[in-house]
C-alpha positions as CSV (number, residue, x, y, z in Angstrom):
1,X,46.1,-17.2,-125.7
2,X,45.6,-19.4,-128.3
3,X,43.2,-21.4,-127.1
4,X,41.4,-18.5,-126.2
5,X,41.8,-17.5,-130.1
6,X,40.1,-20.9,-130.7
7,X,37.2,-20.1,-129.2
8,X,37.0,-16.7,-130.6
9,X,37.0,-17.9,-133.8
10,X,34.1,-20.2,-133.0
11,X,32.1,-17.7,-131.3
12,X,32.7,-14.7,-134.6
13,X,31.4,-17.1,-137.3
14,X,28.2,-18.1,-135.0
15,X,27.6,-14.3,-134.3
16,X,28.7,-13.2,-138.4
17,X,26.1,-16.1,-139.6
18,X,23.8,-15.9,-137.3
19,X,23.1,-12.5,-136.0
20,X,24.8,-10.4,-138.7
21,X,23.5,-12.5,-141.9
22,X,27.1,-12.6,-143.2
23,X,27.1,-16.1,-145.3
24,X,29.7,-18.5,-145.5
25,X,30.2,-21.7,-145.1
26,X,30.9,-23.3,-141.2
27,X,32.0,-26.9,-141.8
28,X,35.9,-25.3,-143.3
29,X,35.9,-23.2,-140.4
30,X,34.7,-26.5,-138.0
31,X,37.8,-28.2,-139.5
32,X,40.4,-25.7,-139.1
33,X,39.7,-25.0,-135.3
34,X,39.5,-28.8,-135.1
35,X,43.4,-28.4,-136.7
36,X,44.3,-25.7,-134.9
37,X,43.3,-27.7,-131.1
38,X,44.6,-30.6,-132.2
39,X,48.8,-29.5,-132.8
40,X,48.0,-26.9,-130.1
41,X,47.2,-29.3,-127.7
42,X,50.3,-31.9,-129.3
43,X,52.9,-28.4,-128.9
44,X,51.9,-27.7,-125.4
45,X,52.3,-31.3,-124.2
46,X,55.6,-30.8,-126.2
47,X,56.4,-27.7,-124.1
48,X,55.4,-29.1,-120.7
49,X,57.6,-32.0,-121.5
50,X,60.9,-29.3,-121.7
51,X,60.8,-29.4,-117.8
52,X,62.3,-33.0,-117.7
53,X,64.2,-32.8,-120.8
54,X,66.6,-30.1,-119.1
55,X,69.8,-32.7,-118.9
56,X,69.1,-33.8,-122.4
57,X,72.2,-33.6,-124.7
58,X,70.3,-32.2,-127.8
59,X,66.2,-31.4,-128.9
60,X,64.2,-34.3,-129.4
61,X,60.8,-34.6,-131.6
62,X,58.8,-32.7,-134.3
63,X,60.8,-29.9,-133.3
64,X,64.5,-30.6,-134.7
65,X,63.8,-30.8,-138.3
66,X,62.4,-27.2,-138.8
67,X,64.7,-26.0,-135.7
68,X,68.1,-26.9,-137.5
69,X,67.3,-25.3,-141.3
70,X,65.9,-22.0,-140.0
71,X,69.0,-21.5,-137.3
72,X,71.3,-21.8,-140.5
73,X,69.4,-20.3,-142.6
74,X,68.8,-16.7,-140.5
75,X,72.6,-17.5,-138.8
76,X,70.3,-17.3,-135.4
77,X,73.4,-17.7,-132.0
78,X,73.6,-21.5,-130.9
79,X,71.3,-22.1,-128.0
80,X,73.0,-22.3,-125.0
81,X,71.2,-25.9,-124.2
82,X,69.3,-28.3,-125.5
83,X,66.2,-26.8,-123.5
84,X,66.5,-23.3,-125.2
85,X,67.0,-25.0,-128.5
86,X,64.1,-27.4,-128.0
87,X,62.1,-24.0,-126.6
88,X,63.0,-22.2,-129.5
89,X,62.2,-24.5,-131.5
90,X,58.5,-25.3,-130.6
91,X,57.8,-21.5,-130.6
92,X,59.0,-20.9,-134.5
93,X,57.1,-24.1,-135.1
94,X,53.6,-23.1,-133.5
95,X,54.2,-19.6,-134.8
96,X,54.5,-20.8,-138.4
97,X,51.6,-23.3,-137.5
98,X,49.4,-20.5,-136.8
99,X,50.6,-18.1,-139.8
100,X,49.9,-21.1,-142.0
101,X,46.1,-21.8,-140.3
102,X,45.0,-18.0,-140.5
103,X,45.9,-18.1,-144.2
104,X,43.8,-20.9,-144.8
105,X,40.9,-19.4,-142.1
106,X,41.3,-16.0,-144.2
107,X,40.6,-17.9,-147.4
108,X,37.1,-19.3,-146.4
109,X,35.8,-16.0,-144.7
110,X,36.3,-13.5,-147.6
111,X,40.1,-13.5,-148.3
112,X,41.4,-9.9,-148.4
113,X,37.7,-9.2,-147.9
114,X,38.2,-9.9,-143.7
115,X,39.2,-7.6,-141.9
116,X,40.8,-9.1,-139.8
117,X,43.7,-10.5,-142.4
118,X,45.7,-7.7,-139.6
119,X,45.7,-10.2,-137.2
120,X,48.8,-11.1,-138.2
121,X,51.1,-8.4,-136.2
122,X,50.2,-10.6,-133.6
123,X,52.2,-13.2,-134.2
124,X,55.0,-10.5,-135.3
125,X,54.7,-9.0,-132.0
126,X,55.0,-12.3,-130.1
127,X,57.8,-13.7,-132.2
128,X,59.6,-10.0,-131.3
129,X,59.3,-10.8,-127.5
130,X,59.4,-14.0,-126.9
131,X,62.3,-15.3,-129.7
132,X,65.0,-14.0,-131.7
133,X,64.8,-10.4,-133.4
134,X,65.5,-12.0,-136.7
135,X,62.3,-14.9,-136.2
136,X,59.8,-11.4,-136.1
137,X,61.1,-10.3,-139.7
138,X,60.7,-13.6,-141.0
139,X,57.6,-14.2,-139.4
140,X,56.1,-10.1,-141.2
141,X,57.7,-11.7,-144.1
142,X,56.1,-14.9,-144.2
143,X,52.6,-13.7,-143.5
144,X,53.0,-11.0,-146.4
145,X,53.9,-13.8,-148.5
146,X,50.8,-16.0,-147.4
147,X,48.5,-13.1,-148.3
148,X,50.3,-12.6,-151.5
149,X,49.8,-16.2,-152.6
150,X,46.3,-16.1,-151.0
151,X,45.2,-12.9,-153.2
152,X,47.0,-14.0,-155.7
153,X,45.5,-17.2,-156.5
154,X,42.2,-15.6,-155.9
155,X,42.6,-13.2,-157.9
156,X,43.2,-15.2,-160.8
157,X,40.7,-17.8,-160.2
158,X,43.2,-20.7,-159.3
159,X,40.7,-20.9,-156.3
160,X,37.4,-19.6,-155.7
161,X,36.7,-17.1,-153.6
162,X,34.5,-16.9,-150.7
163,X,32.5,-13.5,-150.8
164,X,31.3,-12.0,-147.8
165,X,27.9,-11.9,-148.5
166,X,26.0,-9.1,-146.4
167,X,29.3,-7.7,-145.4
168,X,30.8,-6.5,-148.7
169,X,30.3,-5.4,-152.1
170,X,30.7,-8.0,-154.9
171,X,34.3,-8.4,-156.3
172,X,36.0,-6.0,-153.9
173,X,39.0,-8.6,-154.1
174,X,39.1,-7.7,-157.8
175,X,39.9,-4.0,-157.7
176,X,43.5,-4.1,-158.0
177,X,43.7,-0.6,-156.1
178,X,41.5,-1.9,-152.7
179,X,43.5,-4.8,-152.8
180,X,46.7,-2.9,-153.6
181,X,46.6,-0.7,-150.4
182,X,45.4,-3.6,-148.0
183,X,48.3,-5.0,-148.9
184,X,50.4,-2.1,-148.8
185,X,48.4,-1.4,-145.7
186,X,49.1,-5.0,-144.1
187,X,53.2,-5.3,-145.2
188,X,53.5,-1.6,-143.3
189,X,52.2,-2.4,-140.3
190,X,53.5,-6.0,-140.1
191,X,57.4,-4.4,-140.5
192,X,56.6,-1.2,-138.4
193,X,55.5,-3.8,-135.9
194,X,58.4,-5.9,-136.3
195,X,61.3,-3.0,-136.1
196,X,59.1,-1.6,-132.7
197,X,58.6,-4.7,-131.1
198,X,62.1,-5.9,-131.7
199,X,63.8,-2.8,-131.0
200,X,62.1,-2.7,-127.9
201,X,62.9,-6.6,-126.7
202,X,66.5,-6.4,-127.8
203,X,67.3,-3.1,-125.5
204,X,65.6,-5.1,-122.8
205,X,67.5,-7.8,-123.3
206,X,70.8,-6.1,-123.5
207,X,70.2,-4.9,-120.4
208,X,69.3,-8.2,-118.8
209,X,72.4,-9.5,-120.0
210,X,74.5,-6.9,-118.1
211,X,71.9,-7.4,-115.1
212,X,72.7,-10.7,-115.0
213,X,76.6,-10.4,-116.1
214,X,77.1,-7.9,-113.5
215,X,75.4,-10.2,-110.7
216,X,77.4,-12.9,-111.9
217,X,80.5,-10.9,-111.6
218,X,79.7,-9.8,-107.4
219,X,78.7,-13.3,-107.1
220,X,82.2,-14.5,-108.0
221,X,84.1,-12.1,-106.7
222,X,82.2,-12.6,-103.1
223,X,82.4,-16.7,-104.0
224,X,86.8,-16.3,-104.4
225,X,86.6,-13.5,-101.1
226,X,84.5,-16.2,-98.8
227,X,87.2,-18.9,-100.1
228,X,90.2,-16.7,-99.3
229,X,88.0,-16.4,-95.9
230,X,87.7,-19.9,-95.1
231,X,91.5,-20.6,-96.4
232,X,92.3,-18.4,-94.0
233,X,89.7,-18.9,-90.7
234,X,90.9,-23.1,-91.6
235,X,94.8,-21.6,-91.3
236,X,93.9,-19.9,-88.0
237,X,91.6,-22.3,-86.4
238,X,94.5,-25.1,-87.6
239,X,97.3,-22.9,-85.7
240,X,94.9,-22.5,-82.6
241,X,94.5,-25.7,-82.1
242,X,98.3,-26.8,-82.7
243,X,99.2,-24.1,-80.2
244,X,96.4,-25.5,-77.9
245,X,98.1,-28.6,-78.2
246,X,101.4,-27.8,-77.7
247,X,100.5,-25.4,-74.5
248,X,98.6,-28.6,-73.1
249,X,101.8,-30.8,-73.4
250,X,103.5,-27.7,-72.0
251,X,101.3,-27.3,-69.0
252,X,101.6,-30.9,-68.3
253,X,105.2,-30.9,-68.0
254,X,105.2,-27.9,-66.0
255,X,103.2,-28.7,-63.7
256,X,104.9,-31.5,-61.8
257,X,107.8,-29.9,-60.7
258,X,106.2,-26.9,-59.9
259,X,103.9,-29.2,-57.5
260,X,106.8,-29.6,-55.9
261,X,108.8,-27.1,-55.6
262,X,104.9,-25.9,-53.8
263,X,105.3,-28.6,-51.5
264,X,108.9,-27.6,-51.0
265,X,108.1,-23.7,-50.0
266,X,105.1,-25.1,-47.6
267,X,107.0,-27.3,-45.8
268,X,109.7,-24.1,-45.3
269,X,107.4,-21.7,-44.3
270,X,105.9,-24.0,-41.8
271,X,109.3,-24.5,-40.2
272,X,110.2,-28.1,-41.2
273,X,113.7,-26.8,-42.8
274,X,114.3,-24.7,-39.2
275,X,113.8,-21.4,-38.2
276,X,113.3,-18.2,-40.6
277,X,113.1,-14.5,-40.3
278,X,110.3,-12.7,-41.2
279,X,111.7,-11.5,-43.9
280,X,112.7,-14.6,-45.3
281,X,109.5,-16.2,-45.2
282,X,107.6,-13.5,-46.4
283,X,109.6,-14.0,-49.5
284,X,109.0,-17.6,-49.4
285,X,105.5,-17.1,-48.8
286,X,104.9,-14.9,-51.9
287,X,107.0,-17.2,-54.2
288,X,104.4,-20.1,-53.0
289,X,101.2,-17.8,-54.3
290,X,102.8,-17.2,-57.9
291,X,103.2,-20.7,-57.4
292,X,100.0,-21.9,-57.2
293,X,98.6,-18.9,-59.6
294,X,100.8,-20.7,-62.0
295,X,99.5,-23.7,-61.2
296,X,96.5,-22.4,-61.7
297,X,97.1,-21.6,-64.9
298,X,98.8,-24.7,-66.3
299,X,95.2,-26.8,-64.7
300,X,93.5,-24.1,-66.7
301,X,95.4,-24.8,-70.1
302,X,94.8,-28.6,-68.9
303,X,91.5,-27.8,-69.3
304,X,91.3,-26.1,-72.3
305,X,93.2,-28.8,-74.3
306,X,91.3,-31.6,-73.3
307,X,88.2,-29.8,-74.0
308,X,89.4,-28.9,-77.9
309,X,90.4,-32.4,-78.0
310,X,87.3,-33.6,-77.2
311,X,88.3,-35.7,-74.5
312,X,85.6,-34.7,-71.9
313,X,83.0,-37.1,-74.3
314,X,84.2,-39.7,-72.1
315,X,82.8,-38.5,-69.2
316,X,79.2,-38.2,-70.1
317,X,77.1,-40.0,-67.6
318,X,73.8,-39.9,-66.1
319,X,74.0,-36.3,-63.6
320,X,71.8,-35.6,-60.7
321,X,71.6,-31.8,-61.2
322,X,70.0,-31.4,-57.7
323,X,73.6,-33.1,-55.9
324,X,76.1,-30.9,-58.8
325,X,74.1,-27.8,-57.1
326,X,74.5,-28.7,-53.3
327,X,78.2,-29.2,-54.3
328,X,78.9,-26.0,-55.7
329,X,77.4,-24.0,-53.6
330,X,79.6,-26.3,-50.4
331,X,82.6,-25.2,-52.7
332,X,81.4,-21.1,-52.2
333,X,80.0,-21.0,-48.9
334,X,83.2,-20.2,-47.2
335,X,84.3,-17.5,-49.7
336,X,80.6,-15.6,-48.6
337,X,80.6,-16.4,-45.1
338,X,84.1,-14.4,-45.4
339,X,82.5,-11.6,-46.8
340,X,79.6,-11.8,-45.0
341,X,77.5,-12.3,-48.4
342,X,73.8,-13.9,-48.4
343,X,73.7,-17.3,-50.9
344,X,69.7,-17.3,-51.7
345,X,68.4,-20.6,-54.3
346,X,65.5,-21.0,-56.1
347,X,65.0,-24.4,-57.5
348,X,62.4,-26.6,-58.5
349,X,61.8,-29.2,-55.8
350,X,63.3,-32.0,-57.7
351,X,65.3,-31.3,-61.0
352,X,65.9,-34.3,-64.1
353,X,69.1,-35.8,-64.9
354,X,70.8,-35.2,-67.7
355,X,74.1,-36.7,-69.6
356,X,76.4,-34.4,-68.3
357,X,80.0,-34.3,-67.4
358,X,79.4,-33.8,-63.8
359,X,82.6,-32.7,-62.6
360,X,82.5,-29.7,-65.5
361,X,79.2,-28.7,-64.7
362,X,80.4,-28.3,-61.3
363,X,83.2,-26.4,-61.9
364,X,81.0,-24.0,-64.4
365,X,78.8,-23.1,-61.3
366,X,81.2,-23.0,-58.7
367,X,83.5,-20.4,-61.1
368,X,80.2,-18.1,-62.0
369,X,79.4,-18.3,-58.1
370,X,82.7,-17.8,-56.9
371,X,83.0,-14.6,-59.5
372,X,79.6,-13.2,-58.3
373,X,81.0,-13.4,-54.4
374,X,84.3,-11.8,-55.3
375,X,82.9,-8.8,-57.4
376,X,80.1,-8.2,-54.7
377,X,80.9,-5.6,-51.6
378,X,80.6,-7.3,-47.6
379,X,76.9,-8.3,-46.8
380,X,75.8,-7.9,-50.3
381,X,73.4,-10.6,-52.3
382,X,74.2,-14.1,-54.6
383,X,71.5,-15.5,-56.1
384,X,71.5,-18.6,-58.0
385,X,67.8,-19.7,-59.7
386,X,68.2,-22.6,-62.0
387,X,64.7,-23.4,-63.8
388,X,63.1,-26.1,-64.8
389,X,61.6,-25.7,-68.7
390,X,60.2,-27.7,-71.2
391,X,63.2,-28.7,-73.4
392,X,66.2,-27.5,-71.0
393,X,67.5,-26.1,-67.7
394,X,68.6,-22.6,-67.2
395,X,70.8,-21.5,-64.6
396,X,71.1,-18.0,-63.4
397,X,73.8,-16.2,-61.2
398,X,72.9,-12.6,-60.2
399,X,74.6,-10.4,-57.7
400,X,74.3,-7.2,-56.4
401,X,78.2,-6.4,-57.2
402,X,80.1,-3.6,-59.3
403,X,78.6,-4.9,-62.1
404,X,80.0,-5.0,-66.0
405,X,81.2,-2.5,-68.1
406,X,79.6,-2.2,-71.8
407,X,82.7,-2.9,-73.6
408,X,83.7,-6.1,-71.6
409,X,80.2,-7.7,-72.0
410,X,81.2,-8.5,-75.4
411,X,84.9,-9.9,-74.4
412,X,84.5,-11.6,-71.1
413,X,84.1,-15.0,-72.4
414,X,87.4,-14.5,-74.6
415,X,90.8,-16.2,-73.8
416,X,92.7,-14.9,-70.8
417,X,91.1,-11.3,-70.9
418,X,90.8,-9.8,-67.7
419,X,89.0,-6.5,-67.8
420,X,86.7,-6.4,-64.8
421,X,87.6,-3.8,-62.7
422,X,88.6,-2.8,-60.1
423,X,90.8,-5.8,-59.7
424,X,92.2,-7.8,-62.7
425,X,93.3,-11.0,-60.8
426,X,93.1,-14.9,-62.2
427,X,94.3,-16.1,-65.2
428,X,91.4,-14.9,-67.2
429,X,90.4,-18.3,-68.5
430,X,87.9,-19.4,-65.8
431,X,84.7,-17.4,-68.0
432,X,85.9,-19.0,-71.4
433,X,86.8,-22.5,-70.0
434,X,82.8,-22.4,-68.6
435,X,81.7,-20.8,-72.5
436,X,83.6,-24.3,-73.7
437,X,81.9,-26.4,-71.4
438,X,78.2,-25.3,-71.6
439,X,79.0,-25.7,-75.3
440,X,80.6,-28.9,-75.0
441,X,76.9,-30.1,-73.6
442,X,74.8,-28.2,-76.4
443,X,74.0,-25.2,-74.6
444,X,74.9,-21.4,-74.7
445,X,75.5,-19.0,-71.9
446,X,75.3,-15.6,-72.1
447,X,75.9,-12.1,-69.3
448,X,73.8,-9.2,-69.2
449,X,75.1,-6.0,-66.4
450,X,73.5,-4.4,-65.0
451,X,71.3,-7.3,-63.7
452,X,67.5,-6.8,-65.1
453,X,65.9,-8.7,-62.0
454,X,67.9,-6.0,-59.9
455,X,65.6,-3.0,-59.2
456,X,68.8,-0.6,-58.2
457,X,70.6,-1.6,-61.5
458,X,73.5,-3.1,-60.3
459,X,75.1,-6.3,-60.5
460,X,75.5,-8.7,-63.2
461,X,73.7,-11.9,-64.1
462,X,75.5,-15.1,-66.0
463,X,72.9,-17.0,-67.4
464,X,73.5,-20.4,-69.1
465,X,71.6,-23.4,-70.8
466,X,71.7,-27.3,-70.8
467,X,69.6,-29.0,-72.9
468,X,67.5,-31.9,-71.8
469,X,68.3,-34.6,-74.2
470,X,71.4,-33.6,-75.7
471,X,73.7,-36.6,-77.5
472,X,77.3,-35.3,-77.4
473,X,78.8,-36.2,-80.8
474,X,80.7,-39.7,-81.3
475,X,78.9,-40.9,-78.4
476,X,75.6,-42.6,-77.8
C-alpha cells in the first residue's frame, strides 16, 4: 500500500501541474517520495528479516529505541516474544514515519489548503487493526498535532506558505474560521475513526482469544486423554505379552509329559498292555483325543510365543513359493479325498522366491486349506489361486462351504474365538497364529463371506499378501 501511495503521489502532482494548472513547486515533492521509498524500502527489508529472527531473545535494530519509550509511556501489555515486539515495533515506527512525511508533503502542496490533509484516518485506521487500540489514539493525536504546528507556523509566517494557485482563493489559510472547522473537521473524524476502528478490532480480537483459548483447551484435554490412552494400551500390551510369555514356558512344560502319557494310551489301546473291553478302551480312546487337542493347543501357544518374541526372524531364507504350495496342498489332499471335495489351482507357471519362513508359510496355507475343506459339504469345491503381481503375491482360498456370518468376519482372526458354526471345534488359534505370520512377513490377510468369485453366494474366501522384497526387522 504504500508503495502504491508512492506512486500516487507522483502521478497527482504531474496531473495537478500539468493538466489542472495548479502551481507548485515539484523538486520538494521529488525529495520526499525519494524519502518516503528510501526507509520504506529499509522497514520492509526490516520486516522480512522478522522471519529468522523468531528464536531471538529480544528486538534488534532501528526499532528498539522508539519501541521501549512508547510501550512505557501508553503502558501497552509486554509482547509475548521478541518477534511481536520487534513487529510492533517497525509498524509504530513506519506509521509515525508516514504521519511525519504527509505533514511535510501537506506543507508544500497548500497546507490546510489540500484537501487531502484527511488522509490521515488512514493511518488511524491501520494503526486500529493491525496494533494496539491505544497506538490508533496516539496516532489521531499526533496527526492533529502535526496539522496544528503546520497551520500554526503558517499562519504566523514562521514559514511560508505554499498557495494553491488555480485551485484556491488567496489566503484561505488566513481565515481563522475555514481553518477553524478543517480542523475541527479533521480532529472529528480522526477520533470517530479511531473509537470505530478500535472498537471494532478489539471485539474481534476478544473473540480470537477465546477461539484460540478454547482450542487450546480441547487440544489439552485430548493431549492428557491420548496419554492416559497410551499409559494404558503400554499397560495392556506389557501384560499380554508377559502372559504370552509365561503361557509359552507353560505350554513347554506341559507338553512333554503329556507326549507321553499319548504314547502311553496308544500303546494300551493297541493291546501292548493286554487285552481290554470295549468299554475300557473306548474310554482310553477318548482320553487320547483330549490328549492330542491339548497338545494341540500347547504347539499352538508354542507358536504364538515365539512369534511375539520374534524368534521366527531366524528362519528367513530364500523360499521357493512354487514347492511351499505343492506341500500344502500334499498336507490337504487326504482330508478332501475324504470328503470327496475337488482341490482346483491357479498359479502362474513359475512363481519368485521370496525371504520367507518357509515352514510358516506352509502351515498358513495348509490351516486356510484345511478350514475351507472342513466347512465345505461332500463333493463341494476348494480353490486356491495365488497371483503373481508387481510388488507382491496374493493368495486366495475360496470354497463353496457354509460360509461366514457378518458378526464373526470382524472376530475370526482374534485369539481363541471360535464362532463358525455349525461346529466350534480347534483351539481357535489356528486363523490368528496365520494373521501373526503373514504379518510377521510384511503382509496383511483379510476374509470376505460370502465369496464374491462365487456366483451362488456362498462360501468364504481368505485372502492374504506377501510382499516381494520385504526385510524383516533386525535382519538383513
Amino acid at each position: 500500500m504504500r508503495w502504491i501511495a508512492i506512486g500516487c503521489v507522483l502521478v497527482a502532482s504531474l496531473l495537478a501541474t500539468q493538466v489542472f494548472n495548479i502551481h507548485f513547486s515539484l523538486l520538494p515533492i521529488y525529495i520526499i517520495v525519494a524519502i518516503m521509498a528510501w526507509y520504506n524500502l529499509i522497514l520492509f527489508i526490516q520486516a522480512r528479516d522478522l522471519k529468522t529472527e523468531a528464536g531471538e531473545s529480544r528486538p534488534k535494530g532501528l526499532v528498539v529505541p522508539l519501541q521501549l519509550p512508547l510501550r512505557r509511556l501508553l503502558m501497552l501489555p509486554k509482547a509475548t516474544s521478541p518477534l511481536v515486539a520487534q513487529a510492533r515495533a517497525i509498524g509504530n515506527l513506519h506509521i509515525f514515519l508516514d504521519l511525519l512525511v504527509l505533514t511535510v508533503l501537506l506543507h508544500f502542496t497548500g497546507g490546510i489548503e489540500n484537501p487531502f490533509i484527511f488522509y490521515f484516518v488512514f493511518h488511524v485506521i491501520i494503526a486500529g487493526i493491525l496494533l494496539h487500540y491505544r497506538v490508533a489514539y496516539v496516532v489521531a493525536s499526533v496527526a492533529i498535532l502535526l496539522v496544528l504546528l503546520l497551520v500554526g507556523l503558517e499562519y504566523n509566517g514562521v514559514i511560508p506558505h505554499v498557495h494553491l494557485e488555480g485551485f484556491i482563493f488567496v489566503n484561505r489559510y488566513e481565515q481563522g474560521t475555514y481553518v477553524l472547522g478543517i480542523l475541527v473537521a479533521l480532529a472529528t473524524c480522526l477520533y470517530a475513526a479511531a473509537y470505530m476502528v478500535t472498537n471494532l478490532s478489539r471485539e474481534l480480537r476478544r473473540q480470537q482469544r477465546e477461539l484460540v483459548s478454547l482450542k487450546d483447551s480441547a487440544i489439552r484435554e485430548k493431549t492428557k486423554d491420548l496419554r492416559e490412552a497410551t499409559k494404558e494400551l503400554t499397560k495392556l500390551e506389557e501384560g499380554r505379552k508377559h502372559l504370552l510369555r509365561f503361557l509359552g514356558v507353560v505350554a513347554h512344560d506341559l507338553k512333554a509329559p503329556l507326549s507321553a502319557v499319548q504314547s502311553y494310551l496308544q500303546l494300551m489301546t493297541g493291546g501292548f498292555a493286554g487285552e481290554m473291553t470295549d468299554k475300557q478302551k473306548h474310554m482310553l480312546e477318548r482320553s487320547s483325543t483330549r490328549i492330542t487337542e491339548q497338545l494341540h493347543l500347547i504347539s499352538d501357544l508354542l507358536d504364538i510365543s515365539r512369534i511375539e518374541a520374534g524368534q521366527m526372524i531366524t528362519e528367513f531364507e530364500k523360499v521357493s513359493l512354487s514347492q511351499t504350495v505343492r506341500d500344502s496342498l500334499d498336507n490337504v489332499r487326504g482330508l478332501a479325498k475324504e470328503k470327496k471335495i475337488v482341490l482346483k489351482v491357479e498359479r502362474p507357471r513359475t512363481l519368485p522366491q521370496i525371504k520367507a519362513s518357509g515352514a510358516r508359510l506352509q502351515q498358513v496355507m495348509t490351516n486356510l486349506l484345511a478350514n475351507a475343506i472342513k466347512f465345505t459339504p461332500e463333493k463341494g469345491v476348494v480353490r486356491l489361486r495365488i497371483r503373481n503381481r508387481a510388488s507382491d503375491i496374493q493368495v486366495e482360498v475360496m470354497d463353496t462351504g457354509i460360509g461366514i456370518a457378518a458378526e464373526d468376519l470382524t472376530k475370526i482372526f482374534d485369539d481363541f474365538y471360535r464362532g463358525i458354526e455349525p461346529t466350534k471345534e480347534g483351539t481357535g488359534l489356528g486363523l490368528s497364529i496365520a494373521k501373526r505370520i503373514v504379518e510377521a512377513h510384511g503382509g496383511r490377510i483379510w476374509a470376505e463371506s460370502p465369496n464374491p468369485d462365487d456366483e451362488s453366494a456362498r462360501g468364504s474366501r481368505f485372502t492374504f499378501t506377501l510382499p516381494k522384497n520385504f526385510v524383516p526387522v533386525g535382519k538383513k
